[in-house]
C-alpha positions in Angstrom: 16.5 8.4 -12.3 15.2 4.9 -12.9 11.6 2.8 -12.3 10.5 0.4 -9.2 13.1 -2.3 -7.9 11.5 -5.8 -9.0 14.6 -8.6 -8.8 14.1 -11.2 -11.3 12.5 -14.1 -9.9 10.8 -11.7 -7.2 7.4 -10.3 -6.9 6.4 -6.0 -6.8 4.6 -5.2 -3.5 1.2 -5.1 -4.0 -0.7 -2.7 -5.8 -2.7 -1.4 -2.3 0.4 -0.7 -1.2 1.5 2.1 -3.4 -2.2 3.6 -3.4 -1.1 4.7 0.6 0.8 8.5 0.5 2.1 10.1 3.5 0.0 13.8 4.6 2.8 15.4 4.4 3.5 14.4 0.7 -0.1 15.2 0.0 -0.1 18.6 1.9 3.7 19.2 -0.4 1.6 18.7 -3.5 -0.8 21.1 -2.6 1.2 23.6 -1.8 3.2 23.7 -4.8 -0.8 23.8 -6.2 -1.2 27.4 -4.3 2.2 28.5 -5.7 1.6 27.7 -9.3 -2.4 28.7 -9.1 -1.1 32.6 -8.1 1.4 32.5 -10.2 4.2 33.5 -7.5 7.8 34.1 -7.9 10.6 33.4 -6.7 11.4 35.7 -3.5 7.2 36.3 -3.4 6.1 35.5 0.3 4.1 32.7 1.3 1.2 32.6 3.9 2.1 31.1 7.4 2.3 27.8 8.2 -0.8 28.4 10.3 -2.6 29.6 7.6 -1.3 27.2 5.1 -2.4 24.7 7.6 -5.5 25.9 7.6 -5.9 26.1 3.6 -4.9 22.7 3.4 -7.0 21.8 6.4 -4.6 19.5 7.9 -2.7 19.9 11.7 0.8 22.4 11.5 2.6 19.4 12.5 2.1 17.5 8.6 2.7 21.2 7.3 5.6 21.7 9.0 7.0 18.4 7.5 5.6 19.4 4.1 7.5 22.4 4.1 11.1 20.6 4.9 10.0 18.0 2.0 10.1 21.3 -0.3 12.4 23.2 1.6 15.3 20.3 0.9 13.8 20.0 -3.1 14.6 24.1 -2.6 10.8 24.8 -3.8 10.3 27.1 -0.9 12.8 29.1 1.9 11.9 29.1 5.4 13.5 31.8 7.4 13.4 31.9 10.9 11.0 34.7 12.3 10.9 36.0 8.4 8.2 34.1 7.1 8.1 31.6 4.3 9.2 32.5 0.6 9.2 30.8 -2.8 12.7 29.8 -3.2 15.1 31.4 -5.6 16.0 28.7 -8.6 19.5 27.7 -8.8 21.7 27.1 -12.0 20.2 28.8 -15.6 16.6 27.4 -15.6 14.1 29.5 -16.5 13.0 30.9 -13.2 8.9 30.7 -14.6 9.5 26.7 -15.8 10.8 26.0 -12.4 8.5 28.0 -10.4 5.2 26.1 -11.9 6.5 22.8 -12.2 4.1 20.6 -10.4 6.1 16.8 -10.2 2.7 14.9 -9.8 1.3 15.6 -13.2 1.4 13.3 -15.8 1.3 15.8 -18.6 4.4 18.3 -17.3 6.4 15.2 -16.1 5.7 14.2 -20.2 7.3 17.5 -20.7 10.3 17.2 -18.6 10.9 14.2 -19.6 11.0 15.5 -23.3 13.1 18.2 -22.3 15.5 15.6 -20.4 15.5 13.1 -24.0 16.7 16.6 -26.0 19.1 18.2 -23.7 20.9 14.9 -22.0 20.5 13.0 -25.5 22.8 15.8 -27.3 25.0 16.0 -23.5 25.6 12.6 -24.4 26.9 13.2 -28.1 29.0 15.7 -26.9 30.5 14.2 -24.5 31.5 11.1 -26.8 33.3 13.5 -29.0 34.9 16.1 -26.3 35.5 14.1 -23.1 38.7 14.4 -21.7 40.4 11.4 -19.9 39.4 12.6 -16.6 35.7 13.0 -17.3 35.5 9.9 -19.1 36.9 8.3 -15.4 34.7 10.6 -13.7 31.3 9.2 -15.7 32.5 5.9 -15.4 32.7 6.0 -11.7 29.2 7.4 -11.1 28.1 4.4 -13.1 30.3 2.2 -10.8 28.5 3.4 -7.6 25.2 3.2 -9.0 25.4 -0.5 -10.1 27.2 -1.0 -6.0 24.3 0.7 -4.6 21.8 -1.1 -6.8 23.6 -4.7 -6.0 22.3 -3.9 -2.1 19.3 -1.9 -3.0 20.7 1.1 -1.3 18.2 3.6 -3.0 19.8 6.7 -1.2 23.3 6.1 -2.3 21.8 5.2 -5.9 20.0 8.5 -5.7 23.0 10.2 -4.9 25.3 8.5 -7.9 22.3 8.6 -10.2 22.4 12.1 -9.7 26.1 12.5 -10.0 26.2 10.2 -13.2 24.1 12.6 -15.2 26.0 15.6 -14.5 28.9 13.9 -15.1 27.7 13.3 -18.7 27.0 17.0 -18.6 29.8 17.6 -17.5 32.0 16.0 -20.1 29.9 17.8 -22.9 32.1 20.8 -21.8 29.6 23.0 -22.4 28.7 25.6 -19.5 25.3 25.9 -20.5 24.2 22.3 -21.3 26.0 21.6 -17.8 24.3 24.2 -15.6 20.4 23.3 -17.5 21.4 19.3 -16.4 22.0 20.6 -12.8 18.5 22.3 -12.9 17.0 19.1 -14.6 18.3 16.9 -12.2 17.0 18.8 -9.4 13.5 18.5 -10.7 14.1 14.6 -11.2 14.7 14.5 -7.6 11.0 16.5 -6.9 9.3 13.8 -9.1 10.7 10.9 -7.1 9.9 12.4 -4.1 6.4 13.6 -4.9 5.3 12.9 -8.3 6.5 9.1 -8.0 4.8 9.3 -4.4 7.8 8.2 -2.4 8.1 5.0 -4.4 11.7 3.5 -5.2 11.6 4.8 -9.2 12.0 1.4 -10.8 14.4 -1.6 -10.9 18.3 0.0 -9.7 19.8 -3.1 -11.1 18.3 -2.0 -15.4 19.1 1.9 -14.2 22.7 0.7 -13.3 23.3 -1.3 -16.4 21.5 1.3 -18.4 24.2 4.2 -16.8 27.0 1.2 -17.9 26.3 1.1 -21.6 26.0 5.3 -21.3 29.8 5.0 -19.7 31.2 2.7 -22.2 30.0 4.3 -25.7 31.3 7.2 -24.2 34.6 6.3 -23.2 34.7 4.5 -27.0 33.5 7.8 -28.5 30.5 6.4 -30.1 28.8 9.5 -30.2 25.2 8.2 -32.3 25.4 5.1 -29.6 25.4 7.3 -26.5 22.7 9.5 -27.8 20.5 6.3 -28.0 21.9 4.7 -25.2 20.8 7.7 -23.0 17.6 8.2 -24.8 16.2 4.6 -24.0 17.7 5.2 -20.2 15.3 8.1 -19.7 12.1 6.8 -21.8 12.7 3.7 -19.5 12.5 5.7 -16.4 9.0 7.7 -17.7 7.5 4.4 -19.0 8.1 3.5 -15.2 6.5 6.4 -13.9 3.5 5.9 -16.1 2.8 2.2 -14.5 3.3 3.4 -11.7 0.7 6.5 -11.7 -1.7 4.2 -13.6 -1.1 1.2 -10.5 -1.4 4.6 -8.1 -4.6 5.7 -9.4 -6.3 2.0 -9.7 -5.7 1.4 -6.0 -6.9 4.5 -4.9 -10.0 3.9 -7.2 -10.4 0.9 -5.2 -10.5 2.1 -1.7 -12.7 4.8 -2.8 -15.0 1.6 -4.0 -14.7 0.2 -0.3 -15.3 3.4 1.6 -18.5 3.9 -0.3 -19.7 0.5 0.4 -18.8 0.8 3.8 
């Protein structure tokens, strides 16, 4: 996961254009409100999408796309003609973390991100004392397609590799149980881009890519106090982006709430 793509020598978009969020994102966040406000559980069943729509006060057709949004994060299962149900968590999270985890809050993002620097810092030790040749090639190559996808500002692919990177590192710990809690971790990554990080590209691919480079190579060398750091600047990076980015959010919301009321 990585911060907002500004090329050198190029300008960021402007700031009124990150204040703009898609209903449906809105209507995703507020759902995942109601879920962590009643304190459901995983398997506990949801109201309707007409009465969800009607909570939220917005048409079934932007809660119906709210609902894929978390049904693809696997916040939520929609089963046809059974009703909608708070998804079952996959890998060994804690089934409580995951259920309340709400990706547009500054202060639980804080604590993932914490989380992340402990559990992917030591993933990274590990791994540059116990990877095997094949895992080493395997980390290496996830950084490869990251820095291709970043050179055409493919974000999806990046995504993708980005994802597969990190679990490679976990991967190569060979630990079970640091492996499975990165799985879980990088699942909630992916529900802060898409929601918390309001649909916004997470930061320059091109820093993420060279960033997931230097990871690689102190692993391969099995420079296991260099990897540690290496990793740990990677994710404090990617929340120092997210932290401009709320703060550039928030100001240009504050401004069209300025216009509207001198309107």
């Amino acid at each position: 996961m990585t911060a907002t793509p500004e090329r050198a020598g190029g300008s960021s978009e402007p700031e009124r254009q990150s204040a703009y969020r898609p209903g449906y994102e809105i209507a995703a966040e507020h759902i995942l409100s109601y879920i962590a406000g009643r304190q459901l559980r995983p398997g506990d069943r949801m109201p309707t999408e007409r009465e969800l729509s009607e909570r939220l006060n917005v048409s079934r057709t932007v809660t119906r796309e709210a609902l894929k949004v978390l049904a693809a994060l696997g916040r939520v299962t929609v089963r046809k003609g059974a009703g909608i149900y708070v998804a079952e968590p996959s890998g060994l999270a804690a089934q409580q973390s995951w259920n309340l985890f709400l990706p547009a809050d500054p202060d639980q993002v804080g604590l993932l991100f914490a989380f992340r620097r402990a559990i992917e810092g030591e993933t990274s030790r590990l791994a540059a004392s116990r990877a095997t040749p094949q895992q080493v090639l395997a980390v290496r190559d996830a950084a490869n397609r990251t820095d291709e996808a970043a050179a055409v500002d493919d974000f999806a692919t990046f995504r993708d590799a980005d994802d597969d990177f990190h679990q490679a590192v976990a991967a190569a710990s060979n630990n079970p149980f640091f492996e499975s809690t990165v799985v879980a971790i990088t699942q909630l990554r992916r529900q802060v881009v898409t929601i918390g990080m309001r649909g916004d590209k997470p930061g320059s691919l091109l820093v993420a890519a060279k960033e997931h480079a230097a990871v690689a190579e102190l692993i391969a060398a099995g420079e296991a106090d260099g990897a540690v750091a290496a990793m740990v600047e990677h994710i404090d990076t990617t929340l120092d982006h997210y932290r401009r980015l709320l703060q550039r959010w928030m100001r240009g919301l504050a401004a069209d709430n300025d216009r509207s009321a001198s309107a």
